[in-house]
C-alpha positions as CSV (number, residue, x, y, z in Angstrom):
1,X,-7.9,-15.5,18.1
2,X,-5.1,-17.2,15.9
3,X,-7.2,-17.2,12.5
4,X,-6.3,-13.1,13.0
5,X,-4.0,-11.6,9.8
6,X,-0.6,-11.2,11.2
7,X,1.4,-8.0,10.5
8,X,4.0,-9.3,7.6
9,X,2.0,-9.5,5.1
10,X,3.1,-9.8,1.4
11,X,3.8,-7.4,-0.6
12,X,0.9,-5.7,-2.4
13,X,-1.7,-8.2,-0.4
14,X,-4.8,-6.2,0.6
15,X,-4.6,-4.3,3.6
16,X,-7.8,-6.0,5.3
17,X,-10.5,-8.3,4.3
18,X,-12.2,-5.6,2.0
19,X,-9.5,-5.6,-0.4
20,X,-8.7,-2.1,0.2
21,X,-5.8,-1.3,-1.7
22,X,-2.6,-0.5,0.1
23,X,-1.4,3.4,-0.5
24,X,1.5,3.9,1.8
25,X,3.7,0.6,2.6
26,X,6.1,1.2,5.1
27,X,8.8,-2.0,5.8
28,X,11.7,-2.2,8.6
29,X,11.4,1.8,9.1
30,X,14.0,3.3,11.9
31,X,14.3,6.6,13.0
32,X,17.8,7.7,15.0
33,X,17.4,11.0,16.6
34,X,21.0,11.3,17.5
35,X,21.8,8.3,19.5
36,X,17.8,8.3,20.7
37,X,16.2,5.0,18.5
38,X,12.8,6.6,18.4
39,X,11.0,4.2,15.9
40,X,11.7,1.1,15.4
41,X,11.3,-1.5,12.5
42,X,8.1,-0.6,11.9
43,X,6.1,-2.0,8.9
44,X,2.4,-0.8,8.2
45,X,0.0,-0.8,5.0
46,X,-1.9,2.3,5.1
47,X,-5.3,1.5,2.9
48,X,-6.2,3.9,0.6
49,X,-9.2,6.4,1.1
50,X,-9.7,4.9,4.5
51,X,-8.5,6.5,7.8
52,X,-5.7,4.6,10.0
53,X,-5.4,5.9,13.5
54,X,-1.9,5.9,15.3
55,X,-2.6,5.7,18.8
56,X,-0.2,5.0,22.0
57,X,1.4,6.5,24.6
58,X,3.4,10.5,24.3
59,X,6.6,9.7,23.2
60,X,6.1,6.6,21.3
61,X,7.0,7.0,18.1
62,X,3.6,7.5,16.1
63,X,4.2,11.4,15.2
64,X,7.6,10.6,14.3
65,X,6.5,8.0,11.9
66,X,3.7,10.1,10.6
67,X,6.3,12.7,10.1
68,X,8.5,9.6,8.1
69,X,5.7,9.9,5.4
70,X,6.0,13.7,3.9
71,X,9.7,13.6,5.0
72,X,9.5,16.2,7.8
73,X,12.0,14.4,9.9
74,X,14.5,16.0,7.1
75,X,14.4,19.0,8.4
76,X,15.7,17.8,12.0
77,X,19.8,17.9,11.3
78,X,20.1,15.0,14.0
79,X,17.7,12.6,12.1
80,X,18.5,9.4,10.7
81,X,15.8,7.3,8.4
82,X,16.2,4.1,7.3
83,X,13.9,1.6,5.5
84,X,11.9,2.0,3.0
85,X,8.2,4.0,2.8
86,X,6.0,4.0,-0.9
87,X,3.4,5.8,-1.5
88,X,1.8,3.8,-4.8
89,X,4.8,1.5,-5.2
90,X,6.7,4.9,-5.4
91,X,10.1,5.7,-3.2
92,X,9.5,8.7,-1.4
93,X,13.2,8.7,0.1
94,X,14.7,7.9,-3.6
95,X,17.3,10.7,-3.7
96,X,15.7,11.8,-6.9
97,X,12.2,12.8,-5.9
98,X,11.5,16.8,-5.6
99,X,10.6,17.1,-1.8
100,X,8.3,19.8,-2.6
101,X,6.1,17.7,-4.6
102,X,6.2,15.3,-2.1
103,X,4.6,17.6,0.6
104,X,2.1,18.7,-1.9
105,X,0.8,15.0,-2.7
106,X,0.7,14.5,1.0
107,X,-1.1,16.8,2.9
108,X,-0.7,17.9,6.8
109,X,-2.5,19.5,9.3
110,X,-0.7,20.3,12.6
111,X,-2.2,20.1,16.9
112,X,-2.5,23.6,17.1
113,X,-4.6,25.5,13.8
114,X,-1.8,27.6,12.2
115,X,-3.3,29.6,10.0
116,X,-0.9,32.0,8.0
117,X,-1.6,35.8,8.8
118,X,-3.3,36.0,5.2
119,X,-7.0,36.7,4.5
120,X,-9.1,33.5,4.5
121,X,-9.3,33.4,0.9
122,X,-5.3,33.5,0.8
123,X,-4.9,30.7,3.3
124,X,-6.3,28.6,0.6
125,X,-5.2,29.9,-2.4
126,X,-1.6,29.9,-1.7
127,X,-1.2,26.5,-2.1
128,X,-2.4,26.2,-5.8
129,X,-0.8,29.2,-6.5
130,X,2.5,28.5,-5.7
131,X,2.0,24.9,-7.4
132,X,0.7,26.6,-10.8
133,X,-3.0,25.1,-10.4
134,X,-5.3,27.8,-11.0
135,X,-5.1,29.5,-15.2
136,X,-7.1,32.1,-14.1
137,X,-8.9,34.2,-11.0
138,X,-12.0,31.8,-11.9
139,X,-9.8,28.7,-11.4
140,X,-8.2,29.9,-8.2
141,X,-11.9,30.9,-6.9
142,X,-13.2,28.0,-7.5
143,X,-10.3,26.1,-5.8
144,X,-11.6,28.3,-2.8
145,X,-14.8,27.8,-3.0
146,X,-14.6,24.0,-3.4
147,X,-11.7,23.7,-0.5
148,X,-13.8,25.2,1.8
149,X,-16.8,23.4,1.1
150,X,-14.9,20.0,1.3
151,X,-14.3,21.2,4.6
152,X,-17.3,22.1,6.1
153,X,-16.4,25.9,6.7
154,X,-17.8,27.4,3.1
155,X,-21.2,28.7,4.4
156,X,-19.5,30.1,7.7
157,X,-17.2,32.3,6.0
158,X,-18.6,33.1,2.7
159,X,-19.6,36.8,3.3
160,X,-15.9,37.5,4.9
161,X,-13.6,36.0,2.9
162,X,-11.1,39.0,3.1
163,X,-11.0,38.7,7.0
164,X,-8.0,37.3,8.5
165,X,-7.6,33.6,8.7
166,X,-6.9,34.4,12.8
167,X,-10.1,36.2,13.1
168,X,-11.9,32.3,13.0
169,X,-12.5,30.6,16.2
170,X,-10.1,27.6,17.2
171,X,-12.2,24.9,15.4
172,X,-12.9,27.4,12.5
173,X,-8.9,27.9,11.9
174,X,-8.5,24.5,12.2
175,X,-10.9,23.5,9.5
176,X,-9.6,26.7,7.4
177,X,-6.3,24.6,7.7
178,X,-7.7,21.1,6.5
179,X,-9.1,23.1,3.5
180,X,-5.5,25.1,2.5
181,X,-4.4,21.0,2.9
182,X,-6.9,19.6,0.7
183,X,-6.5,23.0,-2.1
184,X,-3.4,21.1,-3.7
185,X,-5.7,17.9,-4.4
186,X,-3.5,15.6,-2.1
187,X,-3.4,12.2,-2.1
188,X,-3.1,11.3,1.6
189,X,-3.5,13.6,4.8
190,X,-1.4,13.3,7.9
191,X,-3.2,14.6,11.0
192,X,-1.2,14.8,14.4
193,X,-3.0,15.1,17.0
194,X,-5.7,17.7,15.1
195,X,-8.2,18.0,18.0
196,X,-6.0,18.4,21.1
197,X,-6.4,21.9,21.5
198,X,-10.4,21.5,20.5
199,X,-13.5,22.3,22.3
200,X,-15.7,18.8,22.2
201,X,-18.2,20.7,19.7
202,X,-15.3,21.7,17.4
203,X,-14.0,18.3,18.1
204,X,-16.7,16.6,16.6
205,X,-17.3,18.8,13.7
206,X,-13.5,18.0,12.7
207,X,-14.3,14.1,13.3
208,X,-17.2,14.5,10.9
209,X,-15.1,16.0,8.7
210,X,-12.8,13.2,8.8
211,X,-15.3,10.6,7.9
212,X,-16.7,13.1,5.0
213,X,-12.7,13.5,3.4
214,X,-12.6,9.4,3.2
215,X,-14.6,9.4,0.7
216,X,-11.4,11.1,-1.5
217,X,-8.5,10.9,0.5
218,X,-6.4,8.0,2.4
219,X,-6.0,9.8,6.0
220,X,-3.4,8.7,8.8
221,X,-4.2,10.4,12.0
222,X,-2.5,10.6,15.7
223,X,-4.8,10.4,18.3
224,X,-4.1,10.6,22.1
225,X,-7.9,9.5,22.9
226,X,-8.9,6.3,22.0
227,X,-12.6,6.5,21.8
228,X,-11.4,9.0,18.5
229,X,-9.5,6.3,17.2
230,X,-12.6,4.2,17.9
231,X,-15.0,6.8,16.1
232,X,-13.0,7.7,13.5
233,X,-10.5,5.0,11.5
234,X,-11.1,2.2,10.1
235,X,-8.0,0.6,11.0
236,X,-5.7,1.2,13.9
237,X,-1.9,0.7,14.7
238,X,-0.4,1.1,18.5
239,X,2.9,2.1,18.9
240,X,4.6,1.8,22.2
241,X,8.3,2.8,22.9
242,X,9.1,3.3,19.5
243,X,7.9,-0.4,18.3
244,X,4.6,-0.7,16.2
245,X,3.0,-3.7,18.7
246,X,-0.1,-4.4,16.2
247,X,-2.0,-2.8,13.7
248,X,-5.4,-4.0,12.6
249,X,-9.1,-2.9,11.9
250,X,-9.8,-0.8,14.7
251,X,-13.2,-2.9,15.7
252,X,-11.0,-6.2,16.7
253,X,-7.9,-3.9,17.8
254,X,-10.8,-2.3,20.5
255,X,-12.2,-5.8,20.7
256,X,-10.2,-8.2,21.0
257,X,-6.6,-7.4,20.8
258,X,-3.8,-9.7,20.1
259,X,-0.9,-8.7,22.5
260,X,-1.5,-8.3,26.0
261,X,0.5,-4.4,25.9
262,X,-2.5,-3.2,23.7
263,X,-4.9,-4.9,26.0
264,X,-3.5,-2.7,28.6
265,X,-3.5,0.5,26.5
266,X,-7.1,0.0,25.4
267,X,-8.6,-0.5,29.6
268,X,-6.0,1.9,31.1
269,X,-3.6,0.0,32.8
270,X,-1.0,2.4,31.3
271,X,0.2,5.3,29.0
C-alpha cells in the first residue's frame, strides 16, 4: 500500500507511471464563496489526452474546481480564487490573459444539453466564427462536418442540418453540444456532470464518445456515478467537503484506496 505515489508530487514529474505529461497543474487552490470555503487547498495534475474523473459527494467542491479551470467562477461577484492553476506551464489567472481565449482553448459542456436556438449547422459554426477560423464557407463547412463527426452525431443529422438544434433528442443535443465544444479545436474539455439528465442508451453513446475524444483532447469530467468514473477516466480524484482526499489512476482508487473516507465513498457507506 505504501509503495503508492503520494499526491505532492514535483513540479513537472509525470502524472502516473506512463509518463503522461501533465496539462493542467493545479497547487494550493481555494475558492471563498463569500464567507463559504468551498474548495480547499487542492493540488491535482490533470494528464494530458487522458480523462480524469472528479467524483464525490453534491456539494463537494469538484464542479467548483472544474469551474476554477476556464475561469467561470469569475462570473460569480462573491467569488474568491486563490492559488495557482497552468495549463502548459501557462497562468491562466495572470491578469494579462484574454479570458475569451481562455474559454476557447478549454472547452465545456454543461448537465443539461443547451443547445442555442440556432439551426444545427449554426450551433457549430458559431464558435469558429466568432474566433475567425473559417476563410471561407468551405472552411466553416468543413469545421461542421468534421465537429460533428468527432462527435458521433454526423450521419444522424446530415440530411437536416438546417433543423433546429432543439428539434434533437436529449442525447442528440447533448452530443450536438460536445461538437460546438470541440469546433474551436480546444485543448482540454470540462464535463459536469454531462449524463445526469441521460437515458442509459444516450448515456453510453456519450461515454463512448468520451473514450473516442482522448485520443485528441485531455478531458476532466464530474461524475455523480462511480461505475462512470470507473468506465470512463483513466485517473480519478475524490473530493469531499471541499478537500481533494486522493487522486490517482482510477483502477487502484476503485481497488485499493488509500484513505479510509474514499473507501467509504467507493462501497456506499456515504454521500
Amino acid at each position: 500500500m505504501h509503495a503508492m505515489v503520494h499526491l505532492e508530487r514535483p513540479a513537472g514529474s509525470p502524472a502516473n507511471a506512463s509518463n503522461m505529461a501533465t496539462k493542467v497543474f493545479a497547487r494550493g487552490v481555494n475558492v471563498y464563496y463569500g464567507e463559504k470555503h468551498a474548495l480547499k487547498d487542492v493540488n491535482l495534475d490533470v494528464p494530458e489526452r487522458a480523462v480524469t474523473a472528479l467524483i464525490g459527494p453534491s456539494g463537494c467542491g469538484k464542479s467548483t474546481f472544474l469551474r476554477c479551470i476556464n475561469r467561470m467562477n469569475d462570473t460569480i461577484p462573491i467569488a474568491r480564487i486563490t492559488g495557482k492553476i497552468e495549463i502548459d506551464s501557462q497562468d491562466i489567472y495572470d491578469p494579462t490573459l484574454d479570458v475569451v481565449q481562455l474559454r476557447a482553448r478549454v472547452g465545456m459542456v454543461f448537465q443539461k444539453p443547451n443547445p442555442f436556438p440556432k439551426s444545427i449547422y449554426e450551433n457549430v459554426a458559431y464558435g469558429p466564427r466568432i474566433h475567425g477560423f473559417a476563410k471561407s464557407k468551405q472552411d466553416l463547412d468543413e469545421i461542421v462536418m468534421t465537429s460533428l463527426k468527432k462527435a458521433s452525431l454526423f450521419e444522424e443529422v446530415k440530411d437536416r442540418l438546417q433543423d433546429s438544434g432543439t428539434s434533437l433528442s436529449g442525447g442528440q443535443q447533448q452530443r450536438l453540444c460536445i461538437a460546438r465544444a470541440i469546433a474551436v479545436s480546444p485543448e482540454v474539455i470540462l464535463m459536469d456532470e454531462p449524463c445526469s439528465a441521460l437515458d442509459p442508451i444516450a448515456t453510453a453513446k456519450i461515454e463512448e464518445l468520451i473514450d473516442e475524444l482522448r485520443a485528441n483532447f485531455t478531458i476532466i469530467i464530474v461524475t455523480h456515478s462511480m461505475q462512470q468514473a470507473a468506465r470512463v477516466s483513466q485517473r480519478t480524484a475524490f473530493f469531499h467537503l471541499g478537500v481533494l482526499v486522493e487522486e490517482g489512476a482510477t483502477e487502484t482508487m476503485f481497488t485499493t484506496p488509500r484513505d479510509r473516507r474514499t473507501q467509504d465513498y467507493i462501497t456506499g457507506r456515504f454521500g
